[in-house]
C-alpha positions in Angstrom: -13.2 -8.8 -46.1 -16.8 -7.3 -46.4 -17.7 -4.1 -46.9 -20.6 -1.7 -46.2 -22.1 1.6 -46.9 -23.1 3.5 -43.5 -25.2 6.2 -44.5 -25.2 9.4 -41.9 -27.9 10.9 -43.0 -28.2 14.0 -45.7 -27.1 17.9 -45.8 -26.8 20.7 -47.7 -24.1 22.9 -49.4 -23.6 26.0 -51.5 -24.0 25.3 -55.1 -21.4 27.4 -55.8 -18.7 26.4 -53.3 -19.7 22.7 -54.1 -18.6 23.2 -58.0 -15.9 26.1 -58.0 -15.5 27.6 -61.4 -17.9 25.4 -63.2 -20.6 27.7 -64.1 -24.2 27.1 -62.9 -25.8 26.5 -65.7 -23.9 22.9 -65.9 -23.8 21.6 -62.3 -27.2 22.5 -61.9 -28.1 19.6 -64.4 -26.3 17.7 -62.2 -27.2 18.4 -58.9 -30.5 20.8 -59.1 -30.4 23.9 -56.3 -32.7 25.4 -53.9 -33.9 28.6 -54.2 -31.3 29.3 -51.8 -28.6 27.9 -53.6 -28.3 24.6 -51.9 -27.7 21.3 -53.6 -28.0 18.1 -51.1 -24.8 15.9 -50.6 -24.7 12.3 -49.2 -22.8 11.7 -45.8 -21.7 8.0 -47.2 -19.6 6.3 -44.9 -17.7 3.0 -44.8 -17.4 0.1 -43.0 -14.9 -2.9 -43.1 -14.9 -6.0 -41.7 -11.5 -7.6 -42.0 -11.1 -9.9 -39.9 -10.9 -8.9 -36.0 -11.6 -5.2 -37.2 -14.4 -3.3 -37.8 -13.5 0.4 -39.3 -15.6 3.0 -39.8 -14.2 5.1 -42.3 -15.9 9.1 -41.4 -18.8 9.9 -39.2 -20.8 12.5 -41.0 -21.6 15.5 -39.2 -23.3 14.1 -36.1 -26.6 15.2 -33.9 -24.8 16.8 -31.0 -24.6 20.8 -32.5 -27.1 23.3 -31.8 -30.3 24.3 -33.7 -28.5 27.3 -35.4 -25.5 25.4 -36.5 -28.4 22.7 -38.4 -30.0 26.0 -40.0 -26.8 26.2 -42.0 -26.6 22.8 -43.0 -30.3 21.5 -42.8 -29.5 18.1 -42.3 -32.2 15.9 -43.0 -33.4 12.0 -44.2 -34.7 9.4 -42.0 -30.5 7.6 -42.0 -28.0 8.1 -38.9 -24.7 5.9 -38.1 -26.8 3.9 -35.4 -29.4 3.0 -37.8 -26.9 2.4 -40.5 -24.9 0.1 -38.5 -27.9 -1.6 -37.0 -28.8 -2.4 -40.4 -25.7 -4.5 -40.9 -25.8 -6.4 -37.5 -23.4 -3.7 -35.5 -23.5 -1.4 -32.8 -21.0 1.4 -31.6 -19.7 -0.5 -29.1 -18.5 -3.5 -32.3 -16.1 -0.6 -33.9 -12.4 -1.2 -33.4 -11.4 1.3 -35.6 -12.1 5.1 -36.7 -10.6 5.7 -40.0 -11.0 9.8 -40.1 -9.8 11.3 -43.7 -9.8 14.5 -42.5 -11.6 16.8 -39.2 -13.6 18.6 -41.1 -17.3 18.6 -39.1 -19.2 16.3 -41.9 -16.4 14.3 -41.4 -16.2 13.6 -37.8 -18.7 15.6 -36.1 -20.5 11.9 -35.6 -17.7 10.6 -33.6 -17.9 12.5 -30.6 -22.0 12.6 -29.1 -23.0 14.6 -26.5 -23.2 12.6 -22.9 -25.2 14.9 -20.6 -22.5 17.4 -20.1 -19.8 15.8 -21.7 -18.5 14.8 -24.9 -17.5 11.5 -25.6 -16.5 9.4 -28.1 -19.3 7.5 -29.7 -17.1 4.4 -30.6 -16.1 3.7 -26.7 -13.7 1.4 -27.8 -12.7 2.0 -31.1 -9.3 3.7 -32.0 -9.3 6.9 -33.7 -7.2 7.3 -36.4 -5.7 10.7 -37.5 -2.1 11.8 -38.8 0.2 14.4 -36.7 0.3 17.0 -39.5 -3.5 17.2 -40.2 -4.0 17.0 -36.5 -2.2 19.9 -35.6 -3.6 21.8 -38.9 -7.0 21.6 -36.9 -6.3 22.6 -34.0 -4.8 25.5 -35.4 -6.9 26.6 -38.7 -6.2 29.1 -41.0 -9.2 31.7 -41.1 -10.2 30.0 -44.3 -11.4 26.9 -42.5 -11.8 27.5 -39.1 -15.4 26.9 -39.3 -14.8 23.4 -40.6 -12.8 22.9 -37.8 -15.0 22.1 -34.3 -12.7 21.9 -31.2 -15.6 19.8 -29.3 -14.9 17.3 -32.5 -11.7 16.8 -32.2 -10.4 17.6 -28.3 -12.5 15.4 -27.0 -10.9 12.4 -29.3 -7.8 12.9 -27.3 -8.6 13.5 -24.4 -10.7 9.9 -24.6 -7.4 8.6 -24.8 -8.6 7.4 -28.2 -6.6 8.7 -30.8 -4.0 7.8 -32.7 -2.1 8.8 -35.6 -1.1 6.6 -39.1 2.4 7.7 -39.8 2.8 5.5 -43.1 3.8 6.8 -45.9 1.8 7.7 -48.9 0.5 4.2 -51.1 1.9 2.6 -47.9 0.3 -0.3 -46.4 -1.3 0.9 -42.8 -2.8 -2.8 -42.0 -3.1 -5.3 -44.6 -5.0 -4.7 -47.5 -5.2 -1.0 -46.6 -3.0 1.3 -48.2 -2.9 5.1 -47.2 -3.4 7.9 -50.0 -2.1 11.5 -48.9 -3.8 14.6 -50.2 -2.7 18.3 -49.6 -5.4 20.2 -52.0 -8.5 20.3 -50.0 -6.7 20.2 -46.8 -3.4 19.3 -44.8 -2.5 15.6 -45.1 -6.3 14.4 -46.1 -5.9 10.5 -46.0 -8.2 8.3 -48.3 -8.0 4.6 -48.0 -7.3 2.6 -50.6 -9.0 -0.7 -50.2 -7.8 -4.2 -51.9 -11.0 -6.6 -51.6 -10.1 -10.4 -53.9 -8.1 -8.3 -56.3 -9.7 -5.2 -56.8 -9.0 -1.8 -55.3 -11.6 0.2 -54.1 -10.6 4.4 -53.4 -12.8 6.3 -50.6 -12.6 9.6 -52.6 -13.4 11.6 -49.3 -13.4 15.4 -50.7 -10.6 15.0 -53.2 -13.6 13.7 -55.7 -17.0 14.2 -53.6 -19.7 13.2 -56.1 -19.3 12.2 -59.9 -19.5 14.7 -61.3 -16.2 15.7 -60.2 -14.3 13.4 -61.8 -14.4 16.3 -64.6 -11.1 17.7 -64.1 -12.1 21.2 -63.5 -14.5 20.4 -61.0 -12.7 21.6 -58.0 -15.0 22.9 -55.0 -14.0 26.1 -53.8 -13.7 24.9 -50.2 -10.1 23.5 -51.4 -7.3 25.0 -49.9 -5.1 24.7 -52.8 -7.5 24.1 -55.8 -4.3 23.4 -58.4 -2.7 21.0 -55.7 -5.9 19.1 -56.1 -6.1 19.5 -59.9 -2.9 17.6 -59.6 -4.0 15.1 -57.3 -7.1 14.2 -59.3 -5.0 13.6 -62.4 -2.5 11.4 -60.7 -5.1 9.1 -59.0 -7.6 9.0 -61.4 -5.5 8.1 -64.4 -4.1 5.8 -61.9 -7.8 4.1 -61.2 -8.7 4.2 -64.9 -5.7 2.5 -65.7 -5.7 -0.5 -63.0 -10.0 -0.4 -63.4 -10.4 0.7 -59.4 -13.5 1.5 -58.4 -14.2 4.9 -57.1 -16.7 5.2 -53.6 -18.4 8.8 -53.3 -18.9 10.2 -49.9 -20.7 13.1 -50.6 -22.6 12.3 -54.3 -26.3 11.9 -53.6 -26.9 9.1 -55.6 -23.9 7.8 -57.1 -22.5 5.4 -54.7 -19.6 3.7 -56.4 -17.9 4.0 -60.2 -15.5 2.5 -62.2 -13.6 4.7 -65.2 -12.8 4.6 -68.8 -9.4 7.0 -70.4 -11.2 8.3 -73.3 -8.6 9.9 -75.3 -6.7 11.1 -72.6 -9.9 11.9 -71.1 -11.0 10.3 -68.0 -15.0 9.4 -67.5 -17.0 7.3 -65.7 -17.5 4.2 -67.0 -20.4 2.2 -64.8 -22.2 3.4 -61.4 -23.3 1.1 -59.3 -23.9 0.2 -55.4 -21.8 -1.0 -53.0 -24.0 -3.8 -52.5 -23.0 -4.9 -56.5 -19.4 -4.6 -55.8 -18.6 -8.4 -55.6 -20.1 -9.3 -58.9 -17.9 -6.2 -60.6 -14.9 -7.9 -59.1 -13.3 -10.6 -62.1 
């Protein structure tokens, strides 16, 4: 198994919504605003080679929306998929496999592209994987996330004939070496994959721990749909990855590609940050 970071480019965020109830004047030492408010997140994805597959784990947000939708998010950075992939030897076309934690648009916007009038997929033959209860969740949103949701992200997956859905249950193994982890705070059914590379496990936080700095329990974004469910989830998992010295990989944090934690009095912190690309020598 080998493993690489595909980065999709950069975007920004509320401050605010980004950190919850932690007050400004301590996430701002983190992660410095504009004068708008805006802190700039990652869009880190992942790719696995494991034998005859090749899974991208997320898209980021993709290049297909219009200029006003950008003006929200300002995009920006010289990275997309295609470049990010080219870097490693791959094209679209080499994906097998679409590992989607969740539908939210800076999750999966980049697997559908724009075709003249069309949307298509952008891994033609790749498999997209989803689960049934998060699926239907998006195409029927609350009015809390509606705008996360984007019908031309997700409708067009099926009617590709490219979806499927994982129906494993949760710390279950989906194909080998891949377990699934199920998440119900920040959305319905959120799926993080837990990775076993010669021995050590390797957790795509997704949005359940964006950056870091959220390995602080009370860092909860505000964009959770049940911040205690994910106060929960946090606990579990990370005393769980402190315990059995996972690493952590960060799909939003700016800098901070990968971690590995320390229980400090009952604490949990982060004990080294590195880059994916220093992941075998970590591994004992």
């Amino acid at each position: 198994m080998r493993l690489y970071t595909i980065n999709a480019g950069y975007f920004k965020l509320d401050g605010g919504a980004m950190h919850g109830v932690v007050p400004k004047t301590m996430w701002n030492k983190v992660n410095p605003a504009d004068e708008q408010n805006m802190c700039t997140w990652a869009m880190r994805c992942l790719l696995i080679e494991h034998g005859n597959y090749k899974i991208l784990v997320d898209t980021g947000m993709g290049t297909k929306q219009d200029e006003k939708f950008f003006s929200f998010y300002h995009p920006h950075g010289e990275d997309t998929l295609e470049k990010s992939l080219a870097k490693h030897g791959f094209t679209p076309d080499d994906i097998t496999d679409v590992f989607l934690t969740h539908l939210h648009f800076d999750h999966c916007g980049g697997a559908i592209k724009r075709e003249g009038d069309k949307m298509v997929p952008t891994f033609p033959k790749a498999t997209y994987w989803s689960n049934k209860v998060h699926w239907d969740s998006a195409l029927a949103p609350n009015d809390r996330e509606r705008a996360s949701f984007l019908k031309e992200n997700i409708v067009p997956i099926e009617e590709g004939g490219n979806l499927r859905f994982i129906d494993v249950a949760d710390g279950e193994e989906w194909i080998q070496d891949i377990r699934v982890r199920y998440t119900t705070g920040h959305t319905d059914n959120m799926m993080l994959p837990q990775i076993n590379i010669n021995g050590t496990t390797l957790l795509y936080c997704a949005d359940l721990i964006p950056s870091a700095a959220h390995i602080s329990m009370p860092w909860v974004m505000a964009y959770d749909m049940r911040p205690l469910d994910t106060l929960k989830e946090k606990h579990k998992i990370l005393n769980e990855a402190a315990e059995e010295n996972w690493v952590l990989f960060f799909e939003h944090d700016p800098k901070t590609e990968c971690c590995t934690l320390v229980n400090d009095n009952g604490r949990i912190k982060l004990k080294e940050a590195f880059p994916l690309s220093e992941l075998e020598s970590k591994i004992v």
